[in-house]
N, C-alpha and C positions, 0 to 999 in steps of 0.2 A: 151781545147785541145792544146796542144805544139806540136809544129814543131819541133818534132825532127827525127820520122819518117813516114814523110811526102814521097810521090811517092812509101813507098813498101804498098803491096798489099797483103792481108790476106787472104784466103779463108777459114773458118770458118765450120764446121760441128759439132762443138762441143752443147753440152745442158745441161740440171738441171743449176750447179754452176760452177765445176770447168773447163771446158773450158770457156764458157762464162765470167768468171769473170778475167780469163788470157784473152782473146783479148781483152775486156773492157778495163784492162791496157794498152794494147798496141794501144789502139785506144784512148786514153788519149794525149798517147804519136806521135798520127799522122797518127799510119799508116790505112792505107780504109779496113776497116774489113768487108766481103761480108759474113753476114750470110746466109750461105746455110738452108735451115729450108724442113722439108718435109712437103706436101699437108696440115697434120693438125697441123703443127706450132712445134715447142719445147715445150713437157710437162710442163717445169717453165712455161710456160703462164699463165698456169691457176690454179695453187698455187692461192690460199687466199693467204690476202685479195688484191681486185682487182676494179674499177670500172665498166671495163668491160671483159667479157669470155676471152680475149687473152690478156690480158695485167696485169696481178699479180703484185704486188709491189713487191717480190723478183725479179722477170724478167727484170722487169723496173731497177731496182738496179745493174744488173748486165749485160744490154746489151744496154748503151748507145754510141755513137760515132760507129754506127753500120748502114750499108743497108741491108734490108732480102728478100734477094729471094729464091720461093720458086722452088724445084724439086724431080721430082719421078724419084729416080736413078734406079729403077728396069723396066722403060720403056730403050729402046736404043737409044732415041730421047734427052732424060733426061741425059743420060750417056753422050751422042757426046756433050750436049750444056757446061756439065762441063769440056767436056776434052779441048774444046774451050776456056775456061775459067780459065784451068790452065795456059795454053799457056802468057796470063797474069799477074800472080800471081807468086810472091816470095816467099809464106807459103801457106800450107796446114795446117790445125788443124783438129784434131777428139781425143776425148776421149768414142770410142767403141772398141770393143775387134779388134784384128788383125783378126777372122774370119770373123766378120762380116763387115770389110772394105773392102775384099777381096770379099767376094761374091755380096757387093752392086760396086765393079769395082772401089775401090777410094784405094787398096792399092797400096804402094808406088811403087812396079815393074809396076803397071797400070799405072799409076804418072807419072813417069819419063821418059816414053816412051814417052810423050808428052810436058815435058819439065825437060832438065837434072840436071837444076841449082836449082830445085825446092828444097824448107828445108820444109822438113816434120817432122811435130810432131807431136806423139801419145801419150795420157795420160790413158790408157788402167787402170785398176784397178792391174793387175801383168802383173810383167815382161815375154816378149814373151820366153825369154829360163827357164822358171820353170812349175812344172807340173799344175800351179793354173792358166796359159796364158786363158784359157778358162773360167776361170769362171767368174761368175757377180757379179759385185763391185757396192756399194753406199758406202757415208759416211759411215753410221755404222757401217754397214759391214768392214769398212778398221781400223775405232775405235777399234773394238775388235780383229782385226786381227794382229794388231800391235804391241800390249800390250799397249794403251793408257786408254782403257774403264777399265782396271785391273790398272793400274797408277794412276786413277783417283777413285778408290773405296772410299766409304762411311765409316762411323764411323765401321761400323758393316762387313767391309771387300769386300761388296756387287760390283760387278764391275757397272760402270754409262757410258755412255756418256755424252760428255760436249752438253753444249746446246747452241753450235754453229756447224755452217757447216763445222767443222776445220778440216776431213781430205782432201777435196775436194778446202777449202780454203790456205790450204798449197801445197798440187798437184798443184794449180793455179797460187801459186808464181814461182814455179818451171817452169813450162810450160811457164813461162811470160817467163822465167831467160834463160830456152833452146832455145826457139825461137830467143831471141836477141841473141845469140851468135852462133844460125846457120845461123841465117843474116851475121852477123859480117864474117865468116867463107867465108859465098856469097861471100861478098863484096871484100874480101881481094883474094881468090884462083878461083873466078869466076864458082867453084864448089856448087856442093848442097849436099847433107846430110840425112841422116834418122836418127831423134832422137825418142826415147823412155823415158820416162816420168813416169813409172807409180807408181798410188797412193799410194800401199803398200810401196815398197822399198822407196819411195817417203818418207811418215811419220816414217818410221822407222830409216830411216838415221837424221830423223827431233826432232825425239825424245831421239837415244842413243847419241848425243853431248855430254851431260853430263852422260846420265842414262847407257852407256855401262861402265865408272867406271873403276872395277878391272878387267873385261874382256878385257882392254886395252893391257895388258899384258900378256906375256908369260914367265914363266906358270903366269895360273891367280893368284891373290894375293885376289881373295872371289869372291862374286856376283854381278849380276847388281846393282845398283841403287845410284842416286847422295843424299848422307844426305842431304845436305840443301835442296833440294825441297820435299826431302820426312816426311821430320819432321813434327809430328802433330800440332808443335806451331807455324808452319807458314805458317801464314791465319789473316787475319784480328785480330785486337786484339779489345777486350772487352771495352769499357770505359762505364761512367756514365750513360750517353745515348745513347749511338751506337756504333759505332768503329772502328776503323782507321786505317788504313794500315801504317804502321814504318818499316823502315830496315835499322838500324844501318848495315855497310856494311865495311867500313874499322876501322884500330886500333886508329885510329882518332873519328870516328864517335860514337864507342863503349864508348871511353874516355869521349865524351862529353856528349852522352845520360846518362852515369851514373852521373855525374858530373852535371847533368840537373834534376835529379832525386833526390839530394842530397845523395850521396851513393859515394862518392869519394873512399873511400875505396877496392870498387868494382875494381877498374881502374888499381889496383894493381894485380887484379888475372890474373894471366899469360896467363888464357883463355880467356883476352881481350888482351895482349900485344903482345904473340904469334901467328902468321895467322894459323899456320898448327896445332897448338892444339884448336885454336878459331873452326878452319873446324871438326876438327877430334870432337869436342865436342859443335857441336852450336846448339842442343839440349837444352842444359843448359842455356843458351843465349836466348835463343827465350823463354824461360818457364820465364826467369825473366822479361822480357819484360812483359809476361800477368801479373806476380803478380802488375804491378805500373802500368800501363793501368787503370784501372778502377776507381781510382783515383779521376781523370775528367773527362772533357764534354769532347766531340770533338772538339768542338770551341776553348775550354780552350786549349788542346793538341797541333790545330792548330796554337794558337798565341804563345804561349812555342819554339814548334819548327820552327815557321816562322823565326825566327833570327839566326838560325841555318842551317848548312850543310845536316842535318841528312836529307834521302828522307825519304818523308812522305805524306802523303793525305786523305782527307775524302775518304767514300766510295760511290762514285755515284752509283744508280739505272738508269739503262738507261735513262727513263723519264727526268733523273737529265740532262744528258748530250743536252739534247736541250734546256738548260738557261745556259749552262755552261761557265764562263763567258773567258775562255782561248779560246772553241770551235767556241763563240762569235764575239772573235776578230778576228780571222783567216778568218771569214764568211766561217764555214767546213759546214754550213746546208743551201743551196740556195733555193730559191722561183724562180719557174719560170712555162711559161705557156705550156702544151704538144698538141701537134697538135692534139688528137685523146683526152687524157683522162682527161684536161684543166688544172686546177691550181696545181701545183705539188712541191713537197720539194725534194730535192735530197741530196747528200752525194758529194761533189766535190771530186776530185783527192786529195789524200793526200801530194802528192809534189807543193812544189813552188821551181817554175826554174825561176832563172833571166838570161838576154840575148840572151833569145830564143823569139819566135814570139810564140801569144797566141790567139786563136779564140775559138767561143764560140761553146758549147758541141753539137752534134748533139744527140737530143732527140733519145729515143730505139724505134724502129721504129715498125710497127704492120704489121702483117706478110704479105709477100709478096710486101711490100708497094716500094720495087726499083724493082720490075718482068719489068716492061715496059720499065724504065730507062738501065738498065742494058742487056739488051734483042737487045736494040737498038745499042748498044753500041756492039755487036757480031755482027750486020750489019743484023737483022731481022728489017721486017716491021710491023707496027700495025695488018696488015692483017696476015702475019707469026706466031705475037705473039696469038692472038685472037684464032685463031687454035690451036694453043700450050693450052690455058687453056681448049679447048673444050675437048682436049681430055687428059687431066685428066696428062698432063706432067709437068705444074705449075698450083697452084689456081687458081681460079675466078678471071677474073680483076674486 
């Protein structure tokens, strides 16, 4: 965990991945993320595979440097303790629809009445001014909504989702990216903010960078889509034994793969010397790459072009990446012991910061495990608090 933001203060309603996986980052980066969790915990809990009923290995993945308290916002006991609790806190997070923040008493006009400087942000599935504000979003759902599940179709035209959590984990970055710069915003105009977040528009701006194209223009000059990503010859190419990722990439790299290939001849076609006929035609380019692929081994491929510019790489299977000997040296896979589910591997922070101050992660904590801590800390007594779980306004202590 880095001290970088250290003293703000999180309040957390988010669940599944992509809130959770946004304040994870930012509780990497320091700041005290109070996860709000209701009476039966956040669904990720209990996602397989897990040791035990509340604590899933996706969960544990994505909610360490975290305290969880728990509360029933639909008691008024439950409501007064969080509005106490904003009164504390620099951020709000939720990623539920704006209805339903409003009727559990946590939307932002609710907010703000209790502290003005508050930065709220919502990662709602659509945006509050379209007609879809209401409806329910998961990944998949945003997959196909987007045009990414159709981006990504099969040999046979068939639309797929990727088999990762990548609309929820792109929303996540985003949600990281809003909240630091309605800090920022704080810190600078002593003002607070309402940001919106959501996952559609969210992926959709994430995916036309390249893929809006000719619709760049007016009038358009064709249709979506960026050639190079969409070309069928790039993917993985074929060799002896498996197959290896290559991407000649400038008129340099092209020069030398050919030249590597023994095809010097090649080097002269103007669709390696030219960039905008290389673009306009690297279809052609990417099919001659599979013809000399196959050639070799991958090993052979890889010593070939280790002396060389070109990027290139084997292709790991996940499995692969926990021997891998770069992931290795960085120490990206830690061992360490968890208070509740024991011996445990984790995924570190993907950044290294030098000259910041650095302490060690605060394990994902199991539900409700800061109620008494945190409880205390709002000027309630054990006796106060005790009453409070009796009557069904936090868990069980």
């Amino acid at each position: 965990m880095f001290a970088i933001l250290n003293g703000v203060r999180i309040l957390d309603f988010s669940t599944i991945v992509l809130g959770p996986y946004a304040t994870q980052m930012l509780g990497d980066f320091g700041a005290e993320i109070i996860k709000i969790e209701n009476l039966d915990g956040d669904l990720f809990r209990t996602v397989r595979p897990g040791r035990s009923a509340k604590m899933g290995a996706g969960f544990i993945n994505s909610n360490r440097n975290k305290r969880s308290l728990t509360l029933n916002l639909k008691t008024d006991e439950g409501r007064q303790l969080f509005y106490r609790l904003v009164k504390t806190a620099d951020v709000v997070v939720h990623n539920m629809r704006n209805k339903t923040a409003i009727k559990l008493g946590i939307g932002y006009e609710d907010i703000k009445v209790h502290n003005a400087e508050i930065v709220y942000c919502a990662a709602q599935g659509y945006g509050e001014a379209g007609p879809l504000a209401d409806a329910p979003a998961y990944d998949d759902i945003i997959q196909a909504a987007s045009g990414f599940a159709d981006l990504n179709a099969d040999a046979e035209g068939n639309p797929r989702y990727a088999p990762t959590i990548l609309a929820d984990k792109v929303a996540a970055q985003q949600l990281a990216f809003a909240v630091m710069g309605g800090l920022i915003h704080k810190f600078r105009t002593g003002k607070g903010c309402c940001i919106e977040a959501p996952m559609f528009e969210g992926l959709v701006s994430f995916i036309m960078v390249e893929q809006f194209s000719n619709q760049s223009f007016v009038p358009t000059t064709g249709g979506t889509g960026y050639q190079r990503m969409n070309s069928p010859y790039r993917r993985p190419y074929p060799t002896k034994d498996g197959f290896i990722a290559l991407l000649p990439y400038s008129t340099k790299h092209w020069i030398e793969f050919f030249n590597l290939v023994g095809h010097p001849e090649l080097t002269k076609w103007d669709l390696v010397s030219d960039p905008v006929k290389r673009s306009e035609n690297i279809d052609q380019l990417y099919e001659k790459i599979m013809e000399f692929t196959p050639s070799k081994t991958t090993d052979e491929w890889c010593e070939l072009l280790g002396s060389t510019d070109i990027p290139h790489t084997r292709v790991n299977r996940l499995d692969d990446l926990l021997t891998n000997e770069h992931l290795r040296a960085v120490k990206f896979f830690e061992e360490y012991e968890h208070p509740t589910e024991g011996s445990m591997r984790r995924i570190r922070s993907p950044y290294t910061i030098h000259g910041i101050e650095q302490s060690d992660d605060i394990p994902t904590p199991s539900l409700g495990e800061a109620n008494m801590s945190l409880l205390k800390e709002l000027g309630l007594d054990a006796e106060e608090i005790r009453q409070l779980a009796e009557k069904g306004v936090i868990s069980p202590l």
